[in-house]
N, C-alpha and C positions, 0 to 999 in steps of 0.2 A: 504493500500500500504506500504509493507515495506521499511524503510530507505533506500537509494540508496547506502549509506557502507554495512546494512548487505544483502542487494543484491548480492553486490560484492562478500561479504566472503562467499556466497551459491554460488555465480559461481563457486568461486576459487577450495571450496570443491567440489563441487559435477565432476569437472569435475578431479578434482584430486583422485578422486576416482573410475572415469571413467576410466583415465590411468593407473591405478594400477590393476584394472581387468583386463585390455586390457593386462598388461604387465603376470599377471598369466598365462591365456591361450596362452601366446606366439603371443602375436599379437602387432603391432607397436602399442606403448601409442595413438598415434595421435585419431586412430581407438577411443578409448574409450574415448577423447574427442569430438570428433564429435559426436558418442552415449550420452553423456553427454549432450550436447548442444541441441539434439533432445528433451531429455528427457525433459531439460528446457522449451526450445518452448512450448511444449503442454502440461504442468504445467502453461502457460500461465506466465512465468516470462523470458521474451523475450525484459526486457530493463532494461539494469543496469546502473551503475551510470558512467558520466564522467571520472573519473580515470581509471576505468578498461579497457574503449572504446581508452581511450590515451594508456596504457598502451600494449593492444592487436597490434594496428597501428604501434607501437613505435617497437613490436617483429617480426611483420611480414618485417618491412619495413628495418629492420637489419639484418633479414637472407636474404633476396634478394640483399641487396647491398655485404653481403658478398661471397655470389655466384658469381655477377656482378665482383667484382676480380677478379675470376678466370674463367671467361667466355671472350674468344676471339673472338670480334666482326666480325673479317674479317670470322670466322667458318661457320658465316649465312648464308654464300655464297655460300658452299659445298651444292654437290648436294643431299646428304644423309637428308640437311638438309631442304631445301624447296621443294624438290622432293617430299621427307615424308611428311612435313607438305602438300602439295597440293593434295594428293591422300587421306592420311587422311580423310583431313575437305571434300573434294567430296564424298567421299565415306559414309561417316556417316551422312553426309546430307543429302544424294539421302536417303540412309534408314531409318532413322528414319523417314523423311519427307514423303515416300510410307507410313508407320508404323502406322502413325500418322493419315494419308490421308483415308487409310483404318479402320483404326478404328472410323472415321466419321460416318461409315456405321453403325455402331455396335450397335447402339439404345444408348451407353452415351451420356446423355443429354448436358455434358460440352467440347464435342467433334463434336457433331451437326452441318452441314453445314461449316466446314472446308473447304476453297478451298485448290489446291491444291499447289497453290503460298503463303500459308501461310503456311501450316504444311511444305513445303521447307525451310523456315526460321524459323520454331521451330527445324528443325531438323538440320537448321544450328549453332542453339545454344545451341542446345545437341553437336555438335561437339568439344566444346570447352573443356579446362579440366581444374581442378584446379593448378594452378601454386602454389602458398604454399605447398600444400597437397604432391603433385608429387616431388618438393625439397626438403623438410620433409623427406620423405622418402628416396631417394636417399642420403642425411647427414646422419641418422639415420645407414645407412647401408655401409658408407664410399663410397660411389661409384658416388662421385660428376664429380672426375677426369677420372671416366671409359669412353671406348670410347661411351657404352651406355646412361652411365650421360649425355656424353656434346652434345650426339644426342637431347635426352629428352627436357633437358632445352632450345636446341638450338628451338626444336618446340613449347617449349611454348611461348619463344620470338617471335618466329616469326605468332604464335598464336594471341596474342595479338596486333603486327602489323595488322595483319588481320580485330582485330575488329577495328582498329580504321580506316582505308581502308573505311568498312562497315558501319561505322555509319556516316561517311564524306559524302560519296555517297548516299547515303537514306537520306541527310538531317538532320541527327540528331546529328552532332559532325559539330563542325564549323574550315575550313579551310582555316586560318588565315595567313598575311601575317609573324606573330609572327613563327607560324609553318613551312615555310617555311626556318626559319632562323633558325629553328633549330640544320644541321650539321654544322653550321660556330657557334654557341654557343656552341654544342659539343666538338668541335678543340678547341676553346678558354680555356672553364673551363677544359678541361683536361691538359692544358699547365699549366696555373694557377695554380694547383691541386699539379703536379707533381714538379713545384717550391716551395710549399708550403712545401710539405711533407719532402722537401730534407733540410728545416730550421728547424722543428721540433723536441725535443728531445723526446722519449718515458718517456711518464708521462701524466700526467694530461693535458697538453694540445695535447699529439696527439692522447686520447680518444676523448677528446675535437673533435678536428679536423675530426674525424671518421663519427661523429653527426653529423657534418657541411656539410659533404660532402654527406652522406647520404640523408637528407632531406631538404639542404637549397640547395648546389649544384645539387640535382638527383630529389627528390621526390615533392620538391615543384617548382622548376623551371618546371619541367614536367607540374605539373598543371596548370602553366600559360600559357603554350602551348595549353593547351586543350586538354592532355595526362593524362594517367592513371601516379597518384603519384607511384604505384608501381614497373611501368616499368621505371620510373624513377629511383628508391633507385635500381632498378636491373644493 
C-alpha cells in the first residue's frame, strides 16, 4: 500500500494530466479529470490520504458559496424555475424507470425481478444531476450570470430541495424540530453576516471571514440541520 502522500501526489498528477488532454482536444479540463479519477478507480487506488479529501471538500464547498452570492433566493420562485425543475425530474423518472423496468426482462442477471416501484426510484435518481460538474462549467464558460446560468443553478437548488423532501418522506432523513427553525436561522445569520462584513477591512481577516461564512455559517450549520453541507456553502 502506498504512502497516503505519495497517493496524493498520483492523484494530483494523474489527474492533472487528465486536464491537460482534456484541454488539447478542446474539451472543458473538468472532463479529463473525471476520466482521470475513473482511470484511478479501476487501478484500484480509490483512497487517498486525509489532506487531499480536506482539500477537494475545502474546493468544492468554495465554488458553491461563491455562486451562492450571486444566486437570488427569491428566483426559486419563478416559474421557469420549479416548472423546469418539476417536468424534468417527472419526466426522466417515468423513463428511465420504464428503461430500467424493461430491461428486467432482458435475461441481466443484476436487473432480474425489478418491480416496477423500484426501477421508478432508480430512475428517480438518475434524474438528479451533478451540481459541481454543471457550475464548473457554467464558471468555466462565464455564463454564471446568463439568464440560462441562473435557470441551471436555480434547478439544481431546487434539485437538491427535492432530495431532501425524498429522503424525509421515505424515512430516511430525519425531520427535526432543528429543521424547522431553519428560515428564522437563515434571517438571523444573514443579519449577522451582513453587520459583520460592513466592520471588516479587506485583508487577512475578510479572507478570514469568507471561510467563516462558508463553512461555519453555510456548510456546517446545514449539517446540523440534517442538510447536505453543500447546499449549505451554496
Amino acid at each position: 500500500m502506498l504512502d497516503t502522500w505519495y497517493l496524493d501526489a498520483t492523484w494530483i498528477s494523474v489527474a492533472f494530466l487528465g486536464g491537460l488532454l482534456a484541454r488539447k482536444i478542446n474539451l472543458p479540463p473538468l472532463v479529463g479529470f473525471l476520466a482521470a479519477g475513473f482511470a484511478l478507480n479501476f487501478a484500484g487506488l480509490n483512497a487517498g490520504g486525509i489532506a487531499l479529501e480536506a482539500v477537494s471538500n475545502l474546493g468544492v464547498m468554495l465554488l458553491l458559496f461563491t455562486i451562492g452570492l450571486k444566486l437570488n433566493i427569491k428566483s426559486l420562485l419563478a416559474p421557469e424555475i420549479w416548472l423546469a425543475t418539476s417536468i424534468q425530474m417527472t419526466l426522466m423518472s417515468i423513463f428511465f424507470g420504464l428503461v430500467i423496468f424493461g430491461l428486467s426482462f432482458s435475461g441481466l442477471h443484476f436487473l432480474a425481478g425489478i418491480e416496477l416501484t423500484t426501477a421508478l426510484i432508480i430512475g428517480f435518481a438518475l434524474s438528479f444531476s451533478s451540481t459541481v460538474f454543471a457550475i464548473k462549467i457554467l464558471e468555466d464558460r462565464g455564463e454564471v450570470n446568463s439568464f440560462h446560468g441562473k435557470v441551471t443553478i436555480g434547478i439544481l437548488v431546487m434539485q437538491d430541495v427535492a432530495a431532501v423532501l425524498y429522503l424525509t418522506i421515505t424515512g430516511q432523513g430525519e425531520l427535526t424540530l432543528w429543521l424547522l427553525a431553519l428560515p428564522v436561522y437563515l434571517y438571523i445569520v444573514r443579519y449577522i453576516l451582513l453587520k459583520l462584513i460592513n466592520t471588516i477591512d479587506h485583508g487577512e481577516l475578510f479572507t478570514l471571514f469568507g471561510f467563516f461564512a462558508a463553512f461555519v455559517a453555510g456548510a456546517m450549520s446545514f449539517k446540523l440541520f440534517g442538510l447536505k453541507a453543500d447546499l449549505g456553502a451554496l
